[in-house]
C-alpha positions in Angstrom: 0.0 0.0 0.0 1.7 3.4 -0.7 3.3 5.2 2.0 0.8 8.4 1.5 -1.9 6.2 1.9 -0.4 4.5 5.5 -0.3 8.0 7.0 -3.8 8.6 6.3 -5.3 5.6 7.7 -3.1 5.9 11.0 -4.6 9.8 11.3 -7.8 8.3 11.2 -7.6 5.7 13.4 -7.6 8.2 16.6 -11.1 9.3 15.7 -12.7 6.0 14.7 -14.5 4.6 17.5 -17.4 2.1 15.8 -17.2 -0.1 12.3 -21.3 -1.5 11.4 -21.8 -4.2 9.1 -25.4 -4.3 7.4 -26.0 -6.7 5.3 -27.7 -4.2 3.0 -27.4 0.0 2.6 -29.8 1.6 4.5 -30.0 4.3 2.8 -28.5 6.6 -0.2 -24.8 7.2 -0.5 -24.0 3.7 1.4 -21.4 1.8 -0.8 -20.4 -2.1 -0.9 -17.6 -3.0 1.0 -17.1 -6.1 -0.8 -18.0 -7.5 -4.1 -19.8 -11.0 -5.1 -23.2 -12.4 -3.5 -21.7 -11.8 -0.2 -21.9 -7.8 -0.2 -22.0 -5.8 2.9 -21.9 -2.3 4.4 -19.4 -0.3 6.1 -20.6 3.1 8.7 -17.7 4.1 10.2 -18.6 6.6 13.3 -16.4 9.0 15.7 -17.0 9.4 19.1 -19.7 11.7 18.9 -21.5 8.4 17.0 -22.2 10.6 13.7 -20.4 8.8 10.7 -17.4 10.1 8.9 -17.3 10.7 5.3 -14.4 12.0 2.5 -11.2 12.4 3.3 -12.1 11.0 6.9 -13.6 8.1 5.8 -10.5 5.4 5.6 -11.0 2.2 7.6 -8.0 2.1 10.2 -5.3 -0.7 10.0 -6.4 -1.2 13.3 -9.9 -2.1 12.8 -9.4 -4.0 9.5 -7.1 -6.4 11.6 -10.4 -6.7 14.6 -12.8 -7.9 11.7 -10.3 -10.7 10.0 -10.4 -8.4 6.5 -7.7 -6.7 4.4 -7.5 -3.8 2.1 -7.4 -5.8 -1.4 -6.1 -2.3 -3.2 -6.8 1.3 -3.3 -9.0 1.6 -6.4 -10.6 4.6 -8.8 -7.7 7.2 -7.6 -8.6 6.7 -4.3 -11.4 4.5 -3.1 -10.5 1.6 -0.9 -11.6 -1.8 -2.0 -11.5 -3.8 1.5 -12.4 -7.2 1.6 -14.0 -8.1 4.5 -13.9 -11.9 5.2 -14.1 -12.7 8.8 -12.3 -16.1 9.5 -14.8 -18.9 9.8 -14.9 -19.6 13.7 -16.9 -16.1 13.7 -20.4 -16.2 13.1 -21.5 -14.5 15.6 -21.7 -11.4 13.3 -25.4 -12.3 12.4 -26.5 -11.8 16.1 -24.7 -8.9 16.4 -26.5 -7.5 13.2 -30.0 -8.2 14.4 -29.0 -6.4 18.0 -27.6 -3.3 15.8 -30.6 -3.7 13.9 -33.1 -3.5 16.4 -31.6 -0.7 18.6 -30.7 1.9 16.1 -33.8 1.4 13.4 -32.0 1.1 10.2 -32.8 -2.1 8.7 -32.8 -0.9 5.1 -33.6 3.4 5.4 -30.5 4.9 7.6 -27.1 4.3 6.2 -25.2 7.7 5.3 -21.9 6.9 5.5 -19.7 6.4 2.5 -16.1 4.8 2.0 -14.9 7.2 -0.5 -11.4 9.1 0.1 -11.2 12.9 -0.8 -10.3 11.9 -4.4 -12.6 8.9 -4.8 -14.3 9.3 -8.4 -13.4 12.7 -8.2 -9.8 13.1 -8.9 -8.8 10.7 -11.6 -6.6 10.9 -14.5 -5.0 14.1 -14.6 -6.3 16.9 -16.9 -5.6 20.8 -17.1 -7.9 21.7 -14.2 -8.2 18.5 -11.8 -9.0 19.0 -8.3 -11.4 17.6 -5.5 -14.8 17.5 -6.3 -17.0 20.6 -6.1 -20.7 20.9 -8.0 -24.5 21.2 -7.9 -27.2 22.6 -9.6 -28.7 25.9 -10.7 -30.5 27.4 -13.1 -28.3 29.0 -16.2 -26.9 32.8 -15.5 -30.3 34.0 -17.3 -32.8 31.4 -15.0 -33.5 30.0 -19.2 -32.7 27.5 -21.3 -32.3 27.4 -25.1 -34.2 25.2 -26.8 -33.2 23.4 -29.7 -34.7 24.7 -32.7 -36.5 20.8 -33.2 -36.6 17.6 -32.7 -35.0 16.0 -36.0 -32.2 13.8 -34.9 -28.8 14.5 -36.2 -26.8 11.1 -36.9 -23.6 11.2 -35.2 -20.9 10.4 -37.2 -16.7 9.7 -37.0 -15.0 10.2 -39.8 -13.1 6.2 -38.9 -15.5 4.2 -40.2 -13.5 1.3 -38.3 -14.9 2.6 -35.3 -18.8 3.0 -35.3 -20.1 4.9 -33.3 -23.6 3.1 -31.0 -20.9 -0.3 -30.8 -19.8 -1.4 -27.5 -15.8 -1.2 -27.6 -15.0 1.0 -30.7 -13.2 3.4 -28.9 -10.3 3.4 -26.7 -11.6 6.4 -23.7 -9.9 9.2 -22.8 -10.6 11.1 -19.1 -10.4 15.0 -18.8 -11.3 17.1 -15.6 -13.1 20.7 -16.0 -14.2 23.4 -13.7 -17.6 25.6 -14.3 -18.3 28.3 -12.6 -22.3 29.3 -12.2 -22.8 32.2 -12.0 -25.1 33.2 -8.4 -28.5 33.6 -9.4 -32.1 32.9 -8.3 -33.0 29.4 -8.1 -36.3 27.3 -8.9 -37.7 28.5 -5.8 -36.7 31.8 -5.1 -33.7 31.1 -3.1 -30.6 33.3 -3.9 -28.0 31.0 -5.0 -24.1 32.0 -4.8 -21.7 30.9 -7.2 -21.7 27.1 -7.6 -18.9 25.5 -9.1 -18.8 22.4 -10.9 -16.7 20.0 -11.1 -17.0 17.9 -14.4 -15.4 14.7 -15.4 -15.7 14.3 -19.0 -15.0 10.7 -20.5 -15.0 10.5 -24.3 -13.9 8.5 -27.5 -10.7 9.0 -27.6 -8.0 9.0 -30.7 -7.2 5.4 -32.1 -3.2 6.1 -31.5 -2.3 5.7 -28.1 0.2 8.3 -28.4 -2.8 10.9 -29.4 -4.6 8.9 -26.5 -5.5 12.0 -24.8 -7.1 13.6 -27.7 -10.8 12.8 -28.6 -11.3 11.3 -32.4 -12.4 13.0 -35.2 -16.1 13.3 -35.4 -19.0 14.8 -34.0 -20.0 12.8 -31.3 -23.8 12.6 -29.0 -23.2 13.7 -25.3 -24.3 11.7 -22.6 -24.9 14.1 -19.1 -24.4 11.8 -15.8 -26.0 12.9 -12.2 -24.8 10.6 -9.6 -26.8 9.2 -6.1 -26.3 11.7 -3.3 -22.5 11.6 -1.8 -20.7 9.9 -4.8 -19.2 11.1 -7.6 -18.7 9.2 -11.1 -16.2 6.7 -9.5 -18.3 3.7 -8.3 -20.1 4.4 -12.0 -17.3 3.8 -13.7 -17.7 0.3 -15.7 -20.7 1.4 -16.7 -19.7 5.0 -17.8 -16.9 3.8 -19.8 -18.6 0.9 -21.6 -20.9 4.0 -23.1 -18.1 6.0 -23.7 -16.0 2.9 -25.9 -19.7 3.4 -27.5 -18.5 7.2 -29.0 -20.6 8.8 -26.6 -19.1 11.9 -24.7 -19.8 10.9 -21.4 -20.2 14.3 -18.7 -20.3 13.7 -15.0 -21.3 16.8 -13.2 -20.2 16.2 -9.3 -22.6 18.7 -7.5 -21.0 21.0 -4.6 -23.8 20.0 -2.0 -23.7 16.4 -2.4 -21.0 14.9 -3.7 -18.8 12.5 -2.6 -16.2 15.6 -0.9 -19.6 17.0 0.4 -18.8 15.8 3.6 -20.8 15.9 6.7 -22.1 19.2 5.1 -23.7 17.1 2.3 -27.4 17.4 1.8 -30.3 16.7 -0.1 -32.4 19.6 0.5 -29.8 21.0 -2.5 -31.4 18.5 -4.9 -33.9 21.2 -6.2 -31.0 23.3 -7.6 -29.1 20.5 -9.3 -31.0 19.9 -13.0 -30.3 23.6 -13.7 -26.5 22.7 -12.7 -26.9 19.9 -15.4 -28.5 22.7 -17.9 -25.5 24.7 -16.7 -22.8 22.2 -17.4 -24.5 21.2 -21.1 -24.2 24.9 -21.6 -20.9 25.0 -20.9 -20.0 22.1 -23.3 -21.8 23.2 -26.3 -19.6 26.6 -25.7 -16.2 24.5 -25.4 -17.7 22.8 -28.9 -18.3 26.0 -30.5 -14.5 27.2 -29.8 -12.4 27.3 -32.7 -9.3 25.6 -30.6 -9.6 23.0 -27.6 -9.9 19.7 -26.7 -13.7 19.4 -27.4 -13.5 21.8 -30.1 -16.5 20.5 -32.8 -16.5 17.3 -30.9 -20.3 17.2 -29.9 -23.4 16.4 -31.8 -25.3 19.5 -30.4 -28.5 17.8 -31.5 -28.3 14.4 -29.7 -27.8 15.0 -25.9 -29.3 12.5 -23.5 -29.4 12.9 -20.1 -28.9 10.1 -17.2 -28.7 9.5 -13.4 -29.0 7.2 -10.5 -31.2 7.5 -7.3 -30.5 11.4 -6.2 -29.1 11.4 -9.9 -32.2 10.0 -11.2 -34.1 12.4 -9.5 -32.4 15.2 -10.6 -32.7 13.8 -14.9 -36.4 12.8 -14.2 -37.0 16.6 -13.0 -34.6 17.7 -16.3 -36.8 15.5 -18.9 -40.5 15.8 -17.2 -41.2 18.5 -14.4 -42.5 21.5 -15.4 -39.8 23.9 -13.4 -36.6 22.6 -15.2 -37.0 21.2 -18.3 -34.0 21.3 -21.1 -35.6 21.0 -24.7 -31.6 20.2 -25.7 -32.4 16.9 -24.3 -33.8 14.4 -26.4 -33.5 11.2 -24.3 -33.3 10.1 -20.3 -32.3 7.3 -18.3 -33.8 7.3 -14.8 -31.8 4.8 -12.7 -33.1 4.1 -9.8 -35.0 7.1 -9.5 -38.1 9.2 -8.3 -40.5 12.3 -8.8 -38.9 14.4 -5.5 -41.5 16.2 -3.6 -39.6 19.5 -2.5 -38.9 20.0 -6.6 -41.3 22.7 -7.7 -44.0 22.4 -11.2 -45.9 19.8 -12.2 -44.1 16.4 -13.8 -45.1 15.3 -17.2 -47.1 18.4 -17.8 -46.6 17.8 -21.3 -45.3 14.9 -22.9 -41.7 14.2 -22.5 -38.5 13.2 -24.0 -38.2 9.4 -24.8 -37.9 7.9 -21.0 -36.0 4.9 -19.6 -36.2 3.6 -16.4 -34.4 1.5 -14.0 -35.0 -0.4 -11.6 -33.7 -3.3 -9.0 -37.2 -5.6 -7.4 -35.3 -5.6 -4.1 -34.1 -2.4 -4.0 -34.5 -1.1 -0.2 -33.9 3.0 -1.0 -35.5 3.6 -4.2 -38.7 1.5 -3.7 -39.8 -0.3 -6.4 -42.9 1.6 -6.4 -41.5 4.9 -7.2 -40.0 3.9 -10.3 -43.3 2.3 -11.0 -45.2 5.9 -10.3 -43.1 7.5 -13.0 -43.2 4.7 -15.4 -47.1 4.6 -15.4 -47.2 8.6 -15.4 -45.1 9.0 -18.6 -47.6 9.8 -21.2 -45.2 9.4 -23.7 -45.5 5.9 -26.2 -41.5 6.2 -25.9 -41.6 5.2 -22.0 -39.5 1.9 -20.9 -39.4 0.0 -17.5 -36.5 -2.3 -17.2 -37.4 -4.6 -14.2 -34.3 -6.3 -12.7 -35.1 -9.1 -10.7 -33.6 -8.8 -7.4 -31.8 -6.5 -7.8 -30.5 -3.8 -4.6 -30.0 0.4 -4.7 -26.5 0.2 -6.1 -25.4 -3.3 -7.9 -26.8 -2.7 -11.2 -24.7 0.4 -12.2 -21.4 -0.2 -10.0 -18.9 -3.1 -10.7 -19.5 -5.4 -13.5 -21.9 -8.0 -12.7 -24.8 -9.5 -15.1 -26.7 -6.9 -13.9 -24.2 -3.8 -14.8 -23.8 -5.4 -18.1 -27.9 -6.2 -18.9 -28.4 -1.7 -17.4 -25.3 -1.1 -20.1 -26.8 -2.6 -22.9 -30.2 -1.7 -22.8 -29.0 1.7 -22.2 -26.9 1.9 -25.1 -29.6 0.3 -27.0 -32.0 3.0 -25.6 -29.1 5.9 -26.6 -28.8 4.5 -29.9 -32.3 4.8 -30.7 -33.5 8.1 -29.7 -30.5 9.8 -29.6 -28.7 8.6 -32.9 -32.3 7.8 -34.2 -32.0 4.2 -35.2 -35.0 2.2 -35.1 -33.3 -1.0 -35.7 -31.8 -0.5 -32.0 -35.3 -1.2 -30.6 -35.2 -4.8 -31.3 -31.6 -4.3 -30.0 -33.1 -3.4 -26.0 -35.3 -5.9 -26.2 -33.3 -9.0 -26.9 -30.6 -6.9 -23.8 -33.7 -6.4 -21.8 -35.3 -10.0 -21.9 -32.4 -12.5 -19.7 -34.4 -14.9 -18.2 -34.2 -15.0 -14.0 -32.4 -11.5 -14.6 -34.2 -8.5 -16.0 -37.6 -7.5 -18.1 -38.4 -4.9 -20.2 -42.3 -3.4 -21.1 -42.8 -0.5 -22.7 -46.0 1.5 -23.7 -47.4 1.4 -19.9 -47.1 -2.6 -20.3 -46.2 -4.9 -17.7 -47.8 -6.6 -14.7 -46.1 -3.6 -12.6 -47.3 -3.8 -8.6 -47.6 0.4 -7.9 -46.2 -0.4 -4.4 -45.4 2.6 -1.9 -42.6 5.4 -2.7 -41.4 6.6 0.6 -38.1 8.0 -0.1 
């Protein structure tokens, strides 16, 4: 383990006090602490008993040794993959569980801890402006957004025709950092907003020589905007992110300033309101690097097939940008809802016309994002162009983190979806349902079909 890495773990130690295993995240912003079937939950607390997150939140030599596990590496430019496999003679863990579990209330609604470093997801390759993670949402300088002058689908196009773009693995992806700066403004609901700035991982297709590696190819290319869950940033996404980059899609991650994964114990969801007009912002900001006559993204972008995604807090924040009344983006011609659902605190009225193509996402077991929210969208979209992709199962996180036959079913059919709305392919349809179908693993309906329960959305 690098030496940098050693000193931070034994600073930490002095203020961790309590390590809780769940077998399950309680709540958004709780990550996996090991991969496979056997998947469980880190909350590491200080003595106070509030958990610890960012640069805080590094499990202790110490307390790694306690529960029989080991740090396996440090992964995504600082997040810790730990393994934790207690030895055999203790079981006992299970008792202990159901103790925890009855005292404090959490079952499955009150994780918030996360075991992300400072950099985690939010300080990867290096780029001309990389630095720890800062973002969230507002509406643009003006409080408007541009529409685009129609609908008509521009095919995206590179000018290799060895390396189509809508195919899984065409591109070798570059990584590039930027910082926005919004300008303070009024938000959505009257609140005076300072400055807000964004900080914005941009993957992309990248040049086929890997000595031009960190140059994107020659084309014009559809852009992808990404709004992670509440206290990560595009690290634990970033499997799934790439595999749609390698696609020739122009992936953006906006990390937003109030809830990111360097938010810390100042992080909140009350921000949530402000952060589609931070995504507005950002696709702003892009189409202006793409209009430049020098620059990395310099004519890059397809600034007619823009698409929009997110998961849970994410997914709220896209779902708002596609469908609610106070900050729709008429640049966007497609969204993926991952795990997502209408939030109550965001103002105007959803599908108050009929929206943008819709996807959504969602895991049968999932313990944050009910099953039923998702459902309440799904059934609400008045739109023929409206998908449900049921994944049988399936928790809050493990379909879009890692690379498991769930990742892989959410990146096809989302590529599929892309493909078809945003590059306007009609052949792809036929392509998200043969992704969608996997028997024992996922379903898609579309058109309102599919024997749906409503359920209850609690979130």
């Amino acid at each position: 383990m690098p030496q940098v890495l050693h000193r931070k773990l034994r600073s930490a130690a002095a203020s961790t006090q309590v390590v809780r295993l769940l077998p399950q995240p309680g709540q958004r912003g709780a990550v996996p602490v090991s991969a496979g079937s056997g998947v469980r939950y880190a909350v590491i607390t200080t003595s106070s008993g509030r958990p610890m997150s960012g640069e805080q939140l590094l499990l202790p030599e110490t307390t790694i040794n306690r529960l029989g596990s080991r740090v396996v590496r440090p992964v995504l430019a600082g997040h810790m993959a730990l393994s934790l496999t207690p030895p055999a003679a203790r079981r006992s863990w299970r008792c202990w569980l159901a103790r925890v579990t009855r005292v404090v209330k959490i079952a499955a609604a009150a994780l918030a801890a996360l075991l992300v470093t400072a950099g985690a997801g939010c300080s990867g390759a290096a780029s001309p402006s990389a630095a720890p993670p800062t973002a969230h949402r507002t509406l643009t300088p003006a409080g408007t957004v541009t529409p685009a002058p129609d609908r008509t689908v521009t095919p995206a196009r590179s000018t290799d025709s060895r390396h189509p773009v809508g195919v899984l693995g065409s591109f070798r992806v570059g990584q590039r950092w930027l910082r926005f700066s919004e300008p303070a403004h009024r938000g959505v609901t009257g609140a005076w907003l300072s400055t807000r700035r964004l900080l914005i991982q941009v993957l992309y297709p990248a040049a086929a020589k890997p000595a031009r590696l960190r140059l994107p190819a020659k084309g014009a290319f559809p852009m992808l905007m990404f709004a992670p869950g509440f206290m990560q940033c595009g690290g634990p996404y970033g499997p799934m992110l790439r595999s749609w980059a390698s696609a020739g899609y122009v992936v953006v991650v906006v990390n937003f300033p109030n809830s990111d994964c360097a938010a810390g114990p100042a992080a909140t969801e009350s921000d949530l309101v402000n952060q589609p007009a931070d995504v507005s912002f950002a696709i702003s900001r892009m189409l202006a690097l793409d209009a430049g006559r020098t620059g990395p993204f310099a004519g890059v972008i397809n600034r007619r097939a823009i698409a929009v995604a997110g998961q849970s807090d994410g997914g709220d924040t896209v779902a708002a940008l596609a469908a609610s009344s106070c900050c729709s983006d008429r640049r966007v011609v497609a969204a993926a809802v991952l795990s997502g659902a209408e939030w109550p605190q965001m103002p105007g009225r959803y599908f108050a016309r009929t929206p943008v193509p819709m996807l959504f996402t969602q895991g049968s077991a999932d313990q944050v994002n009910w099953p039923g929210c998702s459902v309440q969208l799904y059934r609400a979209d008045p739109a023929r162009a409206g998908y449900y992709l049921d994944l049988f199962g399936a928790s809050h996180t493990r379909p879009y983190w890692g690379t498991d036959r769930y990742e892989r079913t959410v990146v096809r059919v989302g590529l599929a979806f892309f493909d078809r709305f945003v590059l306007g392919r009609p052949a792809a349809a036929r392509s998200m349902r043969r992704a969608g179908d996997v028997p024992g693993v996922a379903a898609l309906y579309g058109n309102g079909s599919g024997r749906l329960e409503p359920g209850p959305c609690d979130n």
